[in-house]
C-alpha positions as CSV (number, residue, x, y, z in Angstrom):
1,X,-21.3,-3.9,1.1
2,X,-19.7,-1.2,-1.0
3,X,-16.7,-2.0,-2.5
4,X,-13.9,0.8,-4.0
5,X,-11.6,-0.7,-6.9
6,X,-8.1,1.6,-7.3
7,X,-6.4,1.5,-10.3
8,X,-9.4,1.1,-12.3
9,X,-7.9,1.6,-15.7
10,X,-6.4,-1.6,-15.6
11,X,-6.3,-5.1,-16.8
12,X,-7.2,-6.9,-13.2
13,X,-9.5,-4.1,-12.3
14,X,-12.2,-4.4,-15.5
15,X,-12.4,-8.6,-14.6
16,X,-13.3,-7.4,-10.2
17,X,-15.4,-4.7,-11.7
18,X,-17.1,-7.4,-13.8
19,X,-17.4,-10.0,-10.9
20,X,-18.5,-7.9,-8.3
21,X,-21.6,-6.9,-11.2
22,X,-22.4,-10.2,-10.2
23,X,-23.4,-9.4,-6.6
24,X,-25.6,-6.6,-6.9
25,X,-23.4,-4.4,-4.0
26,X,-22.2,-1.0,-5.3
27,X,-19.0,-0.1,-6.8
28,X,-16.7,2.1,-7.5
29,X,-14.0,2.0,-9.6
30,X,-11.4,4.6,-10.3
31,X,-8.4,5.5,-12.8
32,X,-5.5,7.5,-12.0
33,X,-7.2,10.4,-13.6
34,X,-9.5,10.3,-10.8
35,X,-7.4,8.7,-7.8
36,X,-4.0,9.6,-7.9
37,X,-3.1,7.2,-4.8
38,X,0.4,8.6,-5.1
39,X,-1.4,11.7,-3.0
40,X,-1.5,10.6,0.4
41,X,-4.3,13.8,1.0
42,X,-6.3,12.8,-2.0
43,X,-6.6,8.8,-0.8
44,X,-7.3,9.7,2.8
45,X,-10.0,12.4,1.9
46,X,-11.8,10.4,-0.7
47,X,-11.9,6.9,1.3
48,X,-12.6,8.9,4.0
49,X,-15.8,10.5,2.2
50,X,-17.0,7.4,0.3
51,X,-16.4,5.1,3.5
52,X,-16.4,1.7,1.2
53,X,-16.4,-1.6,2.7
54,X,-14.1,-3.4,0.8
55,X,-10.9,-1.7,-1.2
56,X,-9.3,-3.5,-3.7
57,X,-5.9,-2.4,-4.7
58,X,-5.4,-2.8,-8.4
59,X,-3.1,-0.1,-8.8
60,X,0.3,-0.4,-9.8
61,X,3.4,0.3,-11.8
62,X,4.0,-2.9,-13.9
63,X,6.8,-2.3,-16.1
64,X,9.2,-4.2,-14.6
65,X,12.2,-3.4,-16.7
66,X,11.8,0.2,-16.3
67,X,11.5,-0.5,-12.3
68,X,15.7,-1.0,-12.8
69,X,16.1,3.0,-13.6
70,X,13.0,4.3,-12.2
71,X,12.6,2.7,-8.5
72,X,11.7,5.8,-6.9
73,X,8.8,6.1,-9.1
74,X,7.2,2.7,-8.8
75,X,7.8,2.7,-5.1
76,X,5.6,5.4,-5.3
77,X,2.8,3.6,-6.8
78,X,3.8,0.2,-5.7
79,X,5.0,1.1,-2.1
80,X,4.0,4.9,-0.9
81,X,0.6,4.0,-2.3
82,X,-0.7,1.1,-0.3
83,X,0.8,2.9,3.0
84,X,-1.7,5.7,2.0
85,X,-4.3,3.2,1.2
86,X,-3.8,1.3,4.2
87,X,-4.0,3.6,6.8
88,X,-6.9,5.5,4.9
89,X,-8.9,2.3,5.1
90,X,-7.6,1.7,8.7
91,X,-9.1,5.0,9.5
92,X,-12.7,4.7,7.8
93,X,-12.6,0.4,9.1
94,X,-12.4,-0.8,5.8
95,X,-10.9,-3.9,4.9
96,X,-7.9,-3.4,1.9
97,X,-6.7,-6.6,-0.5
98,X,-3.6,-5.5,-1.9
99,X,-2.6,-7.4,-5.2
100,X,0.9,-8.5,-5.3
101,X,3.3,-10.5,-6.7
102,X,5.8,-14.0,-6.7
103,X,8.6,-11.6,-7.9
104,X,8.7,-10.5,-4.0
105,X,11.0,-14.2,-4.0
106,X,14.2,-14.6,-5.3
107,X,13.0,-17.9,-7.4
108,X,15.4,-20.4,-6.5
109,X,13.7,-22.3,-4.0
110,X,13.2,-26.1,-5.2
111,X,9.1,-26.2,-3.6
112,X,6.7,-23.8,-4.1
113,X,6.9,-20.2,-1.8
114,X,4.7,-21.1,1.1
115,X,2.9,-17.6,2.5
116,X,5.3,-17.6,5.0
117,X,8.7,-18.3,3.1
118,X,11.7,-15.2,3.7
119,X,11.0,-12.9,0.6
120,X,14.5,-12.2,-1.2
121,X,13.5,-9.8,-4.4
122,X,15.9,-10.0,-7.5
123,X,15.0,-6.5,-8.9
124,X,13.6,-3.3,-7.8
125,X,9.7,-4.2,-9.2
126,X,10.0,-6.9,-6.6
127,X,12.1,-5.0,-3.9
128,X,8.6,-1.9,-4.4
129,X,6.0,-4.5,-4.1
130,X,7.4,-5.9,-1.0
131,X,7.3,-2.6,0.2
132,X,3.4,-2.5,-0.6
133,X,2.9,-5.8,1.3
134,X,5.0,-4.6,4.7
135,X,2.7,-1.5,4.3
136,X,-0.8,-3.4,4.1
137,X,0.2,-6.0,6.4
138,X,1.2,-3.4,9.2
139,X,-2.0,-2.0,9.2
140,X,-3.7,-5.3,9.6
141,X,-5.2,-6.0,6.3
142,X,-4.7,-8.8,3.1
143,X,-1.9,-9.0,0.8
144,X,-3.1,-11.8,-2.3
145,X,0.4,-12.9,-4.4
146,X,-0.4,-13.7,-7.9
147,X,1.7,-14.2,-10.9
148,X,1.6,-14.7,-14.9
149,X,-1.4,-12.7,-14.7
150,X,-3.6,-12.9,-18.3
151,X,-6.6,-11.4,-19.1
152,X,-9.3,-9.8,-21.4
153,X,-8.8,-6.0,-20.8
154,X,-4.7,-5.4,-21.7
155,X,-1.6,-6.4,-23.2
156,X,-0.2,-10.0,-21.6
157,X,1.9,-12.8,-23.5
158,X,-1.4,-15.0,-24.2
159,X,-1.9,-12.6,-26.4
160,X,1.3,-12.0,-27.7
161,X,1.6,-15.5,-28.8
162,X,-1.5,-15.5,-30.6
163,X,-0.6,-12.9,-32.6
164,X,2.7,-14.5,-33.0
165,X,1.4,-17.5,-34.2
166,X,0.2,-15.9,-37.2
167,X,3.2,-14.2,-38.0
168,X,6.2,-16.3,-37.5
169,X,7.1,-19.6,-38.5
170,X,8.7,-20.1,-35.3
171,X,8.4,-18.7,-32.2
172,X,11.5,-19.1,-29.3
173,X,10.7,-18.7,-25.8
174,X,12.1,-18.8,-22.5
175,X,11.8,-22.4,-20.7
176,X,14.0,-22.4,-18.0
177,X,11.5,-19.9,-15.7
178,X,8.6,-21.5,-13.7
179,X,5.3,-20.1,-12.9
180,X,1.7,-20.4,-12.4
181,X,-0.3,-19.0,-15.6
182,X,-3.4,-17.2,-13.9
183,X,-6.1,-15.6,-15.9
184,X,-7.2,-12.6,-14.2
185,X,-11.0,-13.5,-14.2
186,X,-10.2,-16.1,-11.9
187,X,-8.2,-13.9,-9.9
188,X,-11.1,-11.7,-9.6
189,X,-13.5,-14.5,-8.3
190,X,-10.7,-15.3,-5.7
191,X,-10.4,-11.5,-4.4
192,X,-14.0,-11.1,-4.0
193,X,-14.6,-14.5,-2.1
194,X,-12.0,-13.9,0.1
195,X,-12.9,-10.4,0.7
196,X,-16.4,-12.0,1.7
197,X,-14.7,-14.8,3.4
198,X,-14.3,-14.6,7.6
199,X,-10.3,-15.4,6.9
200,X,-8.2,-13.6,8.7
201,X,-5.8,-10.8,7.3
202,X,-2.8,-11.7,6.1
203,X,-0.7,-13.1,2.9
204,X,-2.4,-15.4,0.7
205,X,-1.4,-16.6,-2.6
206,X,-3.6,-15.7,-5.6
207,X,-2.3,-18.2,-8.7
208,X,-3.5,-21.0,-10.7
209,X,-2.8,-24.6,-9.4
210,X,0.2,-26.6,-11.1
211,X,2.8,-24.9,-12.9
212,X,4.5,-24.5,-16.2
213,X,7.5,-22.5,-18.1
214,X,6.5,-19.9,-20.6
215,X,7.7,-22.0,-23.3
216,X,4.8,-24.4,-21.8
217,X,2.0,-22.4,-22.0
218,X,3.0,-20.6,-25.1
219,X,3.4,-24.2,-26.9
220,X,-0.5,-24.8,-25.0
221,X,-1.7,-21.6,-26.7
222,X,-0.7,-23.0,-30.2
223,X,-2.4,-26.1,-29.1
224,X,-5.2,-24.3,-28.6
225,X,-5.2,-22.2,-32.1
226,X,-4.8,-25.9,-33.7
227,X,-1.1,-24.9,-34.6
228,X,1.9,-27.1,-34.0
229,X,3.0,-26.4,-30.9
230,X,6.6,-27.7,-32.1
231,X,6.5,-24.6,-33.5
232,X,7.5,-22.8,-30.2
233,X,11.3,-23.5,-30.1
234,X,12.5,-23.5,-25.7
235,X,15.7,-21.3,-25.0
236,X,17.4,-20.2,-21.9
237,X,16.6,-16.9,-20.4
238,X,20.4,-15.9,-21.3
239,X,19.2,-15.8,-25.0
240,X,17.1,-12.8,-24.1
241,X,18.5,-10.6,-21.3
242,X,16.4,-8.0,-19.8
243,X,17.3,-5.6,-17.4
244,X,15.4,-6.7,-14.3
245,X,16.4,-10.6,-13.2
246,X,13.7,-13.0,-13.2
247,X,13.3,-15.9,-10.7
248,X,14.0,-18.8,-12.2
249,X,11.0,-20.3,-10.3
250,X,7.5,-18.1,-8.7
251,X,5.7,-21.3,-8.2
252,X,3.3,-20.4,-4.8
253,X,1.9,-22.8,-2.8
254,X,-1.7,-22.6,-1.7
255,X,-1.2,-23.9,2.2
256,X,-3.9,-20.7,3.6
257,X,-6.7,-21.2,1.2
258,X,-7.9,-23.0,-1.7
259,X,-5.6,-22.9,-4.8
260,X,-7.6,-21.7,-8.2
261,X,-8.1,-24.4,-10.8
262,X,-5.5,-25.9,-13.0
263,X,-3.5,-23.6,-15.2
264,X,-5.0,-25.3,-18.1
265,X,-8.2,-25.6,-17.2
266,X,-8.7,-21.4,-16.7
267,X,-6.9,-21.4,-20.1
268,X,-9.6,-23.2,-21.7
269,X,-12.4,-21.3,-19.9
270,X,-10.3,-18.0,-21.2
271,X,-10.0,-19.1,-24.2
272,X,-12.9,-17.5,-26.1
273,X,-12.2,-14.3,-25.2
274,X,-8.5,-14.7,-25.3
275,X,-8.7,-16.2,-29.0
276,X,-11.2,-12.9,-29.8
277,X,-14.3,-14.6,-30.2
278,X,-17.2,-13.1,-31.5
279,X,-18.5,-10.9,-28.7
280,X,-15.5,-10.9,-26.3
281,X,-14.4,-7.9,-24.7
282,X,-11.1,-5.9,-25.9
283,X,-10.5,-8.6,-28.3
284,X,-8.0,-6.6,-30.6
285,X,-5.5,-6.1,-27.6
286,X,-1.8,-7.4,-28.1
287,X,1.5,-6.5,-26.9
288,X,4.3,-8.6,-25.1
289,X,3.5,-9.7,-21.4
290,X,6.8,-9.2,-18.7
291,X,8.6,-11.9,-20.2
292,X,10.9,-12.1,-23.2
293,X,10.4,-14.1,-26.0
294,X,12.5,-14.2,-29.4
295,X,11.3,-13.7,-32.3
């Protein structure tokens, strides 16, 4: 099986990189600099030429504030993109996982988003990827939601609150959102098994099981630094406004395939290369993930 990873710059990409190592099956993964999948010609004559088996979409424009001004441009990448991608591996009968997202929901359901719930974006990030998802799903291929996405390779607010932790005496973060912490290794063992998996095409929902707020996990990450976790001080998200609205809950529920483990447990299992360990890849990394804290 040959398998053709887009956006391979990026944080999601190095961990399916790294787990499809594992199989032995070639791979292929490329950065903007050598995929533009904005060019509809450029997608359909390189798919076309490679012929991959499995395309895995990790491309995408992330900055979800900037999405407010700039929706053309990540409907490009977010939306334009995957109809390109999709039809190119419709043509060459490859099978495409598009990577998505719970911000396609407007976040004020009271259970978690079944795969099938009405979609209702708050801001134009989510309003492109749905866009993405109507475009894979047309042509018959695999949409995989995922959320609070963490991970070895880039910036993300595990990381943010590590460094925090050894800056600030206290630390106040947004408690009144709900999600699924995912770390993006895990996500990569989910994409590849389903991608090797008979399941039929279609949305599926990519996260960790059980759910938290950010103050939650942030006050777990000083848990797992040995710090006080009382340290991390809960506020509403109206004492940090951002331009793009927020759901106040992205919790997905697992009701086509298995969930991933536990939130907590992938933290753990993250952890040494999360905390930099000795030997961990990109350990230096750090910047703020989507969400706002206050510092």
């Amino acid at each position: 099986m040959r398998w053709l990873i887009t956006g391979g710059g990026g944080m999601l990409a190095a961990d399916v990189l790294d787990r499809i190592a594992l199989t032995g099956e070639p791979v292929l993964a490329l950065a903007r600099a050598e995929l533009d999948v904005t060019d509809r010609r450029a997608v359909l004559d390189f798919v076309g030429g490679y012929r991959p088996r499995i395309v895995v979409n990790c491309a995408g424009w992330t900055a979800v504030d900037e999405a407010e001004t700039r929706e053309e441009e990540a409907l490009a990448v977010n939306g334009h993109a995957v109809a390109w991608l999709a039809e190119a591996c419709s043509r060459s009968g490859a099978r495409l996982l598009q990577v998505s997202t719970d911000y396609v929901f407007d976040g004020r359901g009271r259970e978690p988003y079944r795969e099938d719930a009405p979609t209702g974006p708050l801001n134009a990030y989510g309003r492109t990827k749905l866009a993405g998802e109507r475009a894979a799903l047309v042509h018959g291929h695999y949409v995989v939601r995922t959320a609070w996405l963490y991970g070895a390779a880039g910036p993300n607010f595990v990381r943010t609150m590590i460094r925090l932790a050894g800056e600030r005496e206290t630390v106040e973060v947004v408690d009144d959102q709900r999600g699924q912490p995912t770390w993006a290794a895990d996500l990569a063992d989910y994409l590849v098994r389903l991608a090797q998996s008979d399941l039929p095409p279609g949305v599926y929902h990519g996260t960790s099981s059980g759910e938290t707020t950010w103050c939650g996990l942030a006050r777990e990450v000083f848990t797992l630094l040995g710090a006080d976790p009382g340290r991390v001080r809960p506020v509403p998200s109206t004492a940090c406004p951002r331009p793009a609205a927020r759901p106040a809950s992205g919790v997905l529920a697992h009701t086509r395939w298995e969930p991933i483990r536990g939130w907590r447990q992938g933290l753990r299992a993250a952890w040494p290369v999360m905390a930099g360990a000795p030997g961990s890849r990109h350990a230096g990394a750090t910047e703020a993930g989507s969400q706002c804290s206050v510092v």
